[in-house]
TORMARPA-96902 format. One record per atom (N, C-alpha, C, O): residue number from 1; x, z, y. Coordinates in steps of 0.1 Angstrom, whole numbers, plus 5000, padded with zeros to 4 digits. Atoms other than C-alpha are relative to their C-alpha. Layout:
# residues N
R   pos      u      w      v
R   NUM      X      Z      Y
...
***
This chain:
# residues 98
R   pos      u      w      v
R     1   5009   5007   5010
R     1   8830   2280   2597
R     1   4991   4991   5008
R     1   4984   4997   5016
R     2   5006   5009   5000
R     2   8813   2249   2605
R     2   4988   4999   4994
R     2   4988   5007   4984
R     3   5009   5007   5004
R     3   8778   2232   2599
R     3   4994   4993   5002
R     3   4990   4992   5013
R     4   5004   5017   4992
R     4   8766   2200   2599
R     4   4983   5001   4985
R     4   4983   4998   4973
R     5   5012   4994   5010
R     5   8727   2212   2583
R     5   4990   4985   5004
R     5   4978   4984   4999
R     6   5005   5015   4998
R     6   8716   2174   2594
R     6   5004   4993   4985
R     6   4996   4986   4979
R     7   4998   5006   5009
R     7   8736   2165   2567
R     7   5000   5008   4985
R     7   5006   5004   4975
R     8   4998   4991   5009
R     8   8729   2195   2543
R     8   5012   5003   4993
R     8   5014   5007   4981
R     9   4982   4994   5008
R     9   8769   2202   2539
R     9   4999   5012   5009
R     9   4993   5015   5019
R    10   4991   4985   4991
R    10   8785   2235   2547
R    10   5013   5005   4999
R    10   5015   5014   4991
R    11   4987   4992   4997
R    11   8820   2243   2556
R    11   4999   5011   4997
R    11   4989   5018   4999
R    12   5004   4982   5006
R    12   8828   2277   2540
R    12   5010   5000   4995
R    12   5014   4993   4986
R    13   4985   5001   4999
R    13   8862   2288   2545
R    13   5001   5004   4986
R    13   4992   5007   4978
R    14   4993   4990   5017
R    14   8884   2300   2511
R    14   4996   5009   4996
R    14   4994   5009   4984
R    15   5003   4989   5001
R    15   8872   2334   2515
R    15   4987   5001   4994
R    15   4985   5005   4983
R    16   5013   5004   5005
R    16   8836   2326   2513
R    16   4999   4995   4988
R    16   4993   5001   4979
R    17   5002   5006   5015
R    17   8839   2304   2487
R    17   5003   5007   4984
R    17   4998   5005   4973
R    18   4995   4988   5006
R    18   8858   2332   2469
R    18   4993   5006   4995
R    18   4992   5007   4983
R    19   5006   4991   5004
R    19   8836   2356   2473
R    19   4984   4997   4992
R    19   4978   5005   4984
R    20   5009   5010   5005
R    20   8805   2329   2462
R    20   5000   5002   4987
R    20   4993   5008   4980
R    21   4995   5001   5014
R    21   8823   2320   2433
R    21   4998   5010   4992
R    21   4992   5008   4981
R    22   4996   4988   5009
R    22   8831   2357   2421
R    22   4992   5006   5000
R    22   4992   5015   4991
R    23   5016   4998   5005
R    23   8793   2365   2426
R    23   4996   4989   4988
R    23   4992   4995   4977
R    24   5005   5005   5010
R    24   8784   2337   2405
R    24   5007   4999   4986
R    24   5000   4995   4977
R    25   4987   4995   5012
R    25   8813   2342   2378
R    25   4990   5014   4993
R    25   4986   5012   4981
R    26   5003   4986   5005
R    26   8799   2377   2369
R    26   4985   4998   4999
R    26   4982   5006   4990
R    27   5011   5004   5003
R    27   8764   2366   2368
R    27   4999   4992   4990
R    27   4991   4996   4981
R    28   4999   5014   5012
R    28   8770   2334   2344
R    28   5008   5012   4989
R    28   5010   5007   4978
R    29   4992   4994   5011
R    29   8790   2365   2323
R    29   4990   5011   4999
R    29   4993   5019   4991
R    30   5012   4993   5003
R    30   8756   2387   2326
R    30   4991   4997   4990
R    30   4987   5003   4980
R    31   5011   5007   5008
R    31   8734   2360   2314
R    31   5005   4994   4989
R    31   4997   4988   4983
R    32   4991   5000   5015
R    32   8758   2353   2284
R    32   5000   5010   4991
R    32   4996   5008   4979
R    33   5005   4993   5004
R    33   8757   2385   2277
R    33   4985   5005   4991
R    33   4984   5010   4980
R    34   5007   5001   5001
R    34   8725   2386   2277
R    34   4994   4993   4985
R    34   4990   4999   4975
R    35   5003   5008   5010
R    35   8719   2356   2255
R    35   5008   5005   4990
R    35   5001   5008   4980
R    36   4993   4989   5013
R    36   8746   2374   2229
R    36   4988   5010   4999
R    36   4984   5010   4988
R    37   5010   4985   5008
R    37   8717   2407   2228
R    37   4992   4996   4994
R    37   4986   5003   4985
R    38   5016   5002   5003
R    38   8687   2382   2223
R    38   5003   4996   4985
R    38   4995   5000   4977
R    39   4991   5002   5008
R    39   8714   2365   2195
R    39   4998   5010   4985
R    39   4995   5007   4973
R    40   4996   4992   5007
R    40   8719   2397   2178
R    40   4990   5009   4997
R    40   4992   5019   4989
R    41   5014   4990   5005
R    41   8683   2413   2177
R    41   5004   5014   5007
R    41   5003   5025   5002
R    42   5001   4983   4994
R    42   8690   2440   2203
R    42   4991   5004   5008
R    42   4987   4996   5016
R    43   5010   4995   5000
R    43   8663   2464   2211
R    43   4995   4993   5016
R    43   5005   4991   5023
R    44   5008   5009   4996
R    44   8640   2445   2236
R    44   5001   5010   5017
R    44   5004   5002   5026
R    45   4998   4988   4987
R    45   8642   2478   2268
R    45   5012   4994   5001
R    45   5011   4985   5009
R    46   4989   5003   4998
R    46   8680   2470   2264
R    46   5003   4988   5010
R    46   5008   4989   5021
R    47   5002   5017   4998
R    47   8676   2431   2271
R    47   4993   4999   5012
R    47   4992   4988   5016
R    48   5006   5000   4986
R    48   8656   2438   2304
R    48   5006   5007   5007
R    48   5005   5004   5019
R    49   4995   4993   4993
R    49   8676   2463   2316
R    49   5007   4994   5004
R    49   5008   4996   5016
R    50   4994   5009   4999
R    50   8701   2438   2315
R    50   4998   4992   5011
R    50   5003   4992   5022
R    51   5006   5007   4991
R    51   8679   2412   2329
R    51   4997   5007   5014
R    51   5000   5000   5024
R    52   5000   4997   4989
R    52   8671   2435   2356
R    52   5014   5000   5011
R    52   5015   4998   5023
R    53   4989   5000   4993
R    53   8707   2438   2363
R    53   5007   4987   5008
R    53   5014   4988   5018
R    54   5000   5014   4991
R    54   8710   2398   2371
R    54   4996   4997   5009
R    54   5002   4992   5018
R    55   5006   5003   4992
R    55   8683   2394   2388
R    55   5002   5008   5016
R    55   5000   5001   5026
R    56   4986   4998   4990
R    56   8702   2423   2414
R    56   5006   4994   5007
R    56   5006   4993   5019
R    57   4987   5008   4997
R    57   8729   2404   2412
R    57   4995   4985   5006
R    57   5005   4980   5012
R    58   4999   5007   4997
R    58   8713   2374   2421
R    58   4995   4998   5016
R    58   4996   4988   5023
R    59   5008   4990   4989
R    59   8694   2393   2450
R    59   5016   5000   5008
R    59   5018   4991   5016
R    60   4987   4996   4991
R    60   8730   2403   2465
R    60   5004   4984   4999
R    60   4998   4979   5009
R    61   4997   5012   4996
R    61   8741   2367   2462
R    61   4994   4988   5009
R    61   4999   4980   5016
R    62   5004   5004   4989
R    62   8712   2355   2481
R    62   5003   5007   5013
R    62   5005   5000   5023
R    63   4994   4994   4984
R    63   8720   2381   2510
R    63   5006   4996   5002
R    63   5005   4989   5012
R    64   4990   5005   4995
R    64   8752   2372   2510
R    64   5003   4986   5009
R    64   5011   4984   5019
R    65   4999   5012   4994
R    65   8745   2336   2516
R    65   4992   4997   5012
R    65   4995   4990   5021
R    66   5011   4999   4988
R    66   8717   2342   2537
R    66   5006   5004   5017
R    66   5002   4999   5028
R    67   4998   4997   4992
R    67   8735   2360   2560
R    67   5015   4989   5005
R    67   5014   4985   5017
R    68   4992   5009   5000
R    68   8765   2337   2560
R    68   4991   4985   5010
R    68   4995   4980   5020
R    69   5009   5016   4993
R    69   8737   2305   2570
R    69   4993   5008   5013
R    69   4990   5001   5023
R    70   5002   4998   4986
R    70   8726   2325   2597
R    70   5005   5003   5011
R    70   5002   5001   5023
R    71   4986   5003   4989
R    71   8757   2333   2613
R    71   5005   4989   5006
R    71   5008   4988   5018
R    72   4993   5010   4995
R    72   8769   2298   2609
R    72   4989   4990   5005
R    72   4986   4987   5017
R    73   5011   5011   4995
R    73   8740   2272   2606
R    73   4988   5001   5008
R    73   4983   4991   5013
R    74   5008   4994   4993
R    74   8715   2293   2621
R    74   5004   4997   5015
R    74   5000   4989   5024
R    75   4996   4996   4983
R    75   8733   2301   2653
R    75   5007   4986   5007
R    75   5009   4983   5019
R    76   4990   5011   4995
R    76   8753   2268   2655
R    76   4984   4990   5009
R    76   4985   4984   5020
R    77   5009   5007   4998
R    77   8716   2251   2658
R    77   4994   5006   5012
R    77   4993   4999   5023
R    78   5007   4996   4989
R    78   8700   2273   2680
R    78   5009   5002   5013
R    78   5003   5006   5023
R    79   4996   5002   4984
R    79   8728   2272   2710
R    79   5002   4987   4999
R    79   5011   4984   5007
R    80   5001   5008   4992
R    80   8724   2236   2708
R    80   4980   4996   5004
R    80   4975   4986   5010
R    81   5008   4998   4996
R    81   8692   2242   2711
R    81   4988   4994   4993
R    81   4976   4992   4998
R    82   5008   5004   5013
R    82   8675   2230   2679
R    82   4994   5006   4991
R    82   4999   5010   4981
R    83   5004   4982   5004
R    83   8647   2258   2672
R    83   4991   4992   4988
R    83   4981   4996   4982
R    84   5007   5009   5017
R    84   8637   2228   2641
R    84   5006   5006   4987
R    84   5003   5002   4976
R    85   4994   4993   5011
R    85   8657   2251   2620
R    85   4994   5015   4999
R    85   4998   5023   4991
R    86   5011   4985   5004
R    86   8632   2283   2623
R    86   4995   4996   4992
R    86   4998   5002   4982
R    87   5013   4999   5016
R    87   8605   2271   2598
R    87   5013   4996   4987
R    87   5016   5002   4977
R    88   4988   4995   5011
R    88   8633   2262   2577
R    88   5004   5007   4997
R    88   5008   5007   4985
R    89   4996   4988   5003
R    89   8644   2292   2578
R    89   4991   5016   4993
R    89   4993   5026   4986
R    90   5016   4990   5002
R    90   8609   2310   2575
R    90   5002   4992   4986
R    90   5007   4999   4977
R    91   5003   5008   5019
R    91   8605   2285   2540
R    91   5008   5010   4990
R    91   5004   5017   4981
R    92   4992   4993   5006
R    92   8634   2300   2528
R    92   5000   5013   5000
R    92   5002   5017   4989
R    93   5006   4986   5000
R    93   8627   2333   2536
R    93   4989   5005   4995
R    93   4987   5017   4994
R    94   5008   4991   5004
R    94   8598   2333   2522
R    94   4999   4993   4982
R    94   4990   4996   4974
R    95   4997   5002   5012
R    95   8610   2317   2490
R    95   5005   5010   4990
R    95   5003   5011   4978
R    96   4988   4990   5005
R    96   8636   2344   2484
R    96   4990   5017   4998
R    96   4992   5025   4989
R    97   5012   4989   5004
R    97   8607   2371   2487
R    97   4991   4998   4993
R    97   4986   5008   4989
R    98   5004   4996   5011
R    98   8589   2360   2462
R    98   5005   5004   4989
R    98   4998   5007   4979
***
């Protein structure tokens, strides 16, 4: 896996994209759900439990990718020796924690 983070693209073999995708497939079929309970007047605990379960899910799809960009674009930057991609990295990190 490649990255060219100058140009904000990212190579991301089949697999990756796969597994990307098939996180965000089941999320977009959460928050459907979802919107069917609000739809149908279902009890209000239910509809958060729910929502808690996306927001989860959207938690594991940031790890996933997170860890993925530090493998490739992280590490690809810092052995050429471009440590301008730490506070970028800190931004982001401290985005995903709120």
């Amino acid at each position: 896996m490649s990255c060219c983070c100058k140009t904000k693209n990212t190579e991301r073999s089949q697999e990756e994209i796969k597994s990307l995708v098939t996180r965000l497939n089941r999320i977009e079929g959460q928050v459907r759900g979802i919107r069917k309970m609000v739809e149908e007047n279902i009890y209000c605990n239910d509809i958060l439990v729910q929502s808690s379960a996306v927001a989860a899910a959207l938690n594991a799809f940031n790890r996933e990718l997170l860890a993925q960009h530090l493998s490739s674009c992280v590490k690809e930057e810092l052995s050429k020796g471009n440590d301008e991609i730490i506070p970028e990295l800190v931004k982001t990190i401290e985005k995903l924690m709120k």
